[in-house]
N, C-alpha and C positions, 0 to 999 in steps of 0.2 A: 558527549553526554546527551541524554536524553529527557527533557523534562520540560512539560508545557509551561509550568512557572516560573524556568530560569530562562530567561530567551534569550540570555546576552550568550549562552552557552551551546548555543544551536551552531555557531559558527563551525564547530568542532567535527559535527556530524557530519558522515558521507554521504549527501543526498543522491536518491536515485528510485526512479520509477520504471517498474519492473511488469514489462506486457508480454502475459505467456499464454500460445494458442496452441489449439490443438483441435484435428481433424480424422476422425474415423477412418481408419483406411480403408475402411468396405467402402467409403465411400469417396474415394480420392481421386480426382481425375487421374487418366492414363496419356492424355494428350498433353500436353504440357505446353504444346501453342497454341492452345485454345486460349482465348482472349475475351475477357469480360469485363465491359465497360462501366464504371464507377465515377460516383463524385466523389475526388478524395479532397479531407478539410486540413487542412493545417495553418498553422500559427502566420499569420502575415510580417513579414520581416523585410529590412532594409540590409541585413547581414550578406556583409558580398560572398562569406563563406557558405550558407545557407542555398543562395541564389547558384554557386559553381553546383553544389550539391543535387539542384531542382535541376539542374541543366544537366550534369551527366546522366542522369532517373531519365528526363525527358530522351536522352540520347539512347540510352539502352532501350527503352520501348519501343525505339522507333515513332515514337509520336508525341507531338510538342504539346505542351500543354495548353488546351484555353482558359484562362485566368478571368475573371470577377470575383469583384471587392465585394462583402456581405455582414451587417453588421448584426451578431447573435445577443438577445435582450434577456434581462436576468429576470425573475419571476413578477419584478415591481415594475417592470415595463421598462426599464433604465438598460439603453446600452451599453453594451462589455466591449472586448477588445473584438477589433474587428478581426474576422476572416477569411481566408482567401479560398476560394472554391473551383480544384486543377478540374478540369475534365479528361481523363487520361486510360486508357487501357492499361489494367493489372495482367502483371506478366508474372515472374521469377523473381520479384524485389528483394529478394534477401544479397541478389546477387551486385547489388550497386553499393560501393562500398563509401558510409558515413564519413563524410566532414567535419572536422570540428576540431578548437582550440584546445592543443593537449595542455596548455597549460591552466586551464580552469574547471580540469576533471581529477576528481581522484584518482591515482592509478589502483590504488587496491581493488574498489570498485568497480572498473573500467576492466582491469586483470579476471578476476572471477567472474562475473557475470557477462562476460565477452565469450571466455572460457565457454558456459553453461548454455549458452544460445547457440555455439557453434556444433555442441554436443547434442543438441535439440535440433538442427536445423531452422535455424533464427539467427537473426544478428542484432546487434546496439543500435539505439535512438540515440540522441544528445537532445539536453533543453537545456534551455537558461533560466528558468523559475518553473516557479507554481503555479502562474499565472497563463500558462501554454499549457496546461496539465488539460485543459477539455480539449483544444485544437487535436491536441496527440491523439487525445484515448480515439479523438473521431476520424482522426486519419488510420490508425490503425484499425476501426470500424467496418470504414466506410471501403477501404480496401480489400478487406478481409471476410467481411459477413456474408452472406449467404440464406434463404430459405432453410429452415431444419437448424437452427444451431442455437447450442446453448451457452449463456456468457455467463460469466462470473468474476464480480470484481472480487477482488481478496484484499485488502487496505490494512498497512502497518496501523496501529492506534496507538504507537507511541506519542510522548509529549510534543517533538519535535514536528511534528505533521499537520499541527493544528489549521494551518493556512492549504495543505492539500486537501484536508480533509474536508474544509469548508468550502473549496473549491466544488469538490466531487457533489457535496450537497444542492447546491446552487446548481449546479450543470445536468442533475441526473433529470428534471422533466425535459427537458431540450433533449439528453441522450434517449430516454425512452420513446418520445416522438419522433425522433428519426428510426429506431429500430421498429415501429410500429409499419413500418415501410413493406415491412418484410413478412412471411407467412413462418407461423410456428416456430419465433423468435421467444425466449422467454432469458430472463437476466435474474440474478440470483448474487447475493451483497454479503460477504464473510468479512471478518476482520481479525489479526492476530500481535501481538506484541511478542515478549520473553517468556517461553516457558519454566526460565531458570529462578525468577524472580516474582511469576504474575500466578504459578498456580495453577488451579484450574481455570482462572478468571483471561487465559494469555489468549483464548480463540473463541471465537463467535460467529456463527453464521446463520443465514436464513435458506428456504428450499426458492429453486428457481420458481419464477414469477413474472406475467407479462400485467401483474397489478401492481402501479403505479406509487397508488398511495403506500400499497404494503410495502414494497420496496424505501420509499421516503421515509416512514414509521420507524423502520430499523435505522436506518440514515441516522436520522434525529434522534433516536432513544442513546446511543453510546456518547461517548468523548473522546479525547486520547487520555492514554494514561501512563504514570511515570515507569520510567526504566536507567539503572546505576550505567551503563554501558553503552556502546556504540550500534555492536550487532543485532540482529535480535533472529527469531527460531524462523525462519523466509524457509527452510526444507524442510522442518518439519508442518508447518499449515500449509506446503505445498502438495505434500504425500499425504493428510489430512484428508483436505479437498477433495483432492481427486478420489480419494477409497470413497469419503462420505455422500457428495455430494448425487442427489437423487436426478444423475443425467435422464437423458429423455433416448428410451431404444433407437438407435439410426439416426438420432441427430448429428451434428457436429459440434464439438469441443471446442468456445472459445476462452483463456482466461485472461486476466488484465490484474495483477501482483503489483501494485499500486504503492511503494515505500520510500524508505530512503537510506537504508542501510542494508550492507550485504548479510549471510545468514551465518548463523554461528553453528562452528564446528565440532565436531565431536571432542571430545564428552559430553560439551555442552548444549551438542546438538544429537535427532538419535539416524543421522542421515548425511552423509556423507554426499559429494555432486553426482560421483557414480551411481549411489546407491537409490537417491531421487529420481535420477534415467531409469534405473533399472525395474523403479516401480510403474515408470509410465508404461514401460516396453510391454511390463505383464499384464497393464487393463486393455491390451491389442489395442492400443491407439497411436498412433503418431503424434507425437508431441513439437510443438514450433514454440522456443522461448525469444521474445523480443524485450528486452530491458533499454528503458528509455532514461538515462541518467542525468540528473539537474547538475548545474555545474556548481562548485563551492569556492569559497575564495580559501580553502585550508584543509589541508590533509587530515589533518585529525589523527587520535589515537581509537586503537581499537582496544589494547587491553589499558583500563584507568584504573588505579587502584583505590581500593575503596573501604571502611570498617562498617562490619555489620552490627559487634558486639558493644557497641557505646549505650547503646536503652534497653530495656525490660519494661516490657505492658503485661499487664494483671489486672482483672481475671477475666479468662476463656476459659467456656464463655462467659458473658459480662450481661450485665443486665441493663443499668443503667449508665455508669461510668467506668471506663477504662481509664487506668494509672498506666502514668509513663516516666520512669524514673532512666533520668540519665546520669551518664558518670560526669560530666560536666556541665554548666550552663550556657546557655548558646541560643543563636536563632534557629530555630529547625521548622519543620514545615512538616505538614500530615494531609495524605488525602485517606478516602475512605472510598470505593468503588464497588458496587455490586455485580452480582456473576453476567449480568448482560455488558457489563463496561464500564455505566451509566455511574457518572461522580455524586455520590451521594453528599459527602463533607469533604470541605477541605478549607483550611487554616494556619493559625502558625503558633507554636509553644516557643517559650521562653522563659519557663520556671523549671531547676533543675527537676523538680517533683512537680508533675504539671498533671491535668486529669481533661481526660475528652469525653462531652457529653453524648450520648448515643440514647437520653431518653426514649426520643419522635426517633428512633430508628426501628423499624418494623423487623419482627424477628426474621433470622435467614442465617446466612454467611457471606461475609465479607472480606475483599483484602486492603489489608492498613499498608500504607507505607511513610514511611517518614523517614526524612533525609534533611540535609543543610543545603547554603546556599551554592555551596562550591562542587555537593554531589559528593566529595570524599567518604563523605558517614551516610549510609543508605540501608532502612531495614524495612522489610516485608514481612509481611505474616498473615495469615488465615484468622479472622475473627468471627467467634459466631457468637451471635446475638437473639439472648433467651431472656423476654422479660416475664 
């Protein structure tokens, strides 16, 4: 399940953060032992699986790492968790193969997006929270980046993200200032949910940008928002992206698919893993998928069954008050989201014949949804709002 107001129902979910690069091939080295020496960041750990991990990387290089501790401060001046800072030549890393406790990974997750990296020339991350979500994005960063190249985070906005999303918030002036390192870097911030459920309200994005603020602006202006299901549309805002998104000629393609559920499949989806390749193959770029997956303590279901048909809202569009007539009486819950994301209203009914005030709602369109506590009863719709 998916929903920022049920939290106890987050357990359910396949967490995974999903880091997809990609590199011009007009401009792709030809050497491939050519060697370029980098700070790479990652998560400071006591994990002896972690540590065998850092040891074979160090071993295939050919060069050990030199380690110092560094502690990265949040916007209040308050320090975060600390970091540890390898000094290490990048080589071929895709070719050192991840560690990590198969018993606190989803396999479905683990199965498909292992899949989809290998098909891309990329392979799996493993993390153990949210809370390593900045360490990662900067080890994959600081590895990877280059003069000439454009990033783009793409961020699930469903409910259950709420702790990555706020992460990503908090971390993005620290990520911009390291990318400032670098010449004709610019970063560009999308986000998407269920197309099946959200509408046209399921994807959002901004154009790349080496402005700070503007990039934060967008940050801050959305939420997450709810979704009946596990999956959510990961190939279609991936093929999305990449058509839309206003690259810069002769840069390099970096992207960072930031979620925690794998992508849902046709019918429900309009893209298939093939058919995703097949779209990168035709923008002549090479594409590198690295999926960094949080570990959960629960497999979870993907298909949950669910009723749409338990209420009837009238009238659309509405002027002042929307009626919600249900066929039973119950606790239910309603949010209200505008086409940027941004959670306009959200509450709770519990009169069979209940009415939501939308006076102070400024005309536009919007999507309702309303659902119970267990997610079973889940309805969506398009509201447009004409005073």
């Amino acid at each position: 399940m998916k929903r920022s107001s049920l939290k106890g129902l987050t357990a359910a979910v396949l967490p995974l953060i999903l880091i997809f690069g990609a590199c011009q091939q007009t401009t792709e080295k030809q050497d491939q032992t050519a060697y370029a020496q980098q700070s790479v960041i990652a998560p400071a750990s006591e994990d002896p699986e972690e540590k065998q991990s850092d040891t074979e990387h160090a071993s295939y290089l050919g060069n050990p790492p030199i380690s110092k501790s560094v502690s990265v401060k949040n916007d209040e001046g308050l320090e975060k968790t600390a970091v540890t800072i390898r000094e290490r030549f990048i080589d071929s890393l895709n070719k050192v193969v991840s560690v990590y406790n198969k018993t606190k990974y989803n396999k479905v997750s683990v199965s498909y997006f292992t899949s989809l990296a290998h098909s891309l020339g990329g392979k799996t991350f493993f993390a153990d929270n949210a809370d390593s979500l900045t360490g990662t994005i900067m080890e994959i960063l600081s590895s990877r980046l280059d003069d000439g190249t454009d990033i783009v985070f793409l961020i699930d906005k469903t409910g259950s993200m709420d702790d990555d999303l706020e992460n990503v918030k908090q971390s993005l002036s620290t990520i911009m200032k390291y990318l400032s390192n670098f010449n004709n870097v610019k970063l560009a911030i999308a986000s998407y949910g269920d197309k099946n459920y959200q509408y046209d309200f399921w994807y959002n994005r901004g154009d790349l940008s080496s402005d700070v603020t503007q990039l934060q602006t967008f940050m801050d202006g959305y939420t997450t928002i709810g979704n009946p299901d596990v999956p959510e549309s990961v190939n279609d805002a991936i093929v999305r992206t990449v058509r839309e998104m206003n690259w810069t000629e002769g840069n390099k393609r970096l992207m960072l698919v930031i979620g925690d559920a794998p992508s849902q499949q046709p019918p429900l989806s309009s893209y298939t893993e093939k058919e995703v390749i097949a779209v990168c193959d035709s923008m002549h770029v090479k594409f590198n998928l690295y999926p960094i997956i949080l570990s959960v303590t629960a497999d979870g279901q993907l298909d949950v069954p669910f009723r749409t048909n338990f209420v009837k809202t009238y009238p659309n569009p509405v002027r002042d008050y929307l009626n919600a007539d249900f066929d039973e009486e119950g606790q239910y819950f309603y949010e209200l989201n505008d086409i940027s994301g941004k959670k306009i209203l959200q509450n709770s009914l519990s009169e069979k014949s209940s009415t939501i005030d939308m006076s102070s709602i400024s005309n536009g369109t919007y999507l309702l949804q309303i659902y119970n506590q267990s997610t079973d009863k889940y309805y969506s719709s398009k509201v447009l709002v004409q005073h």
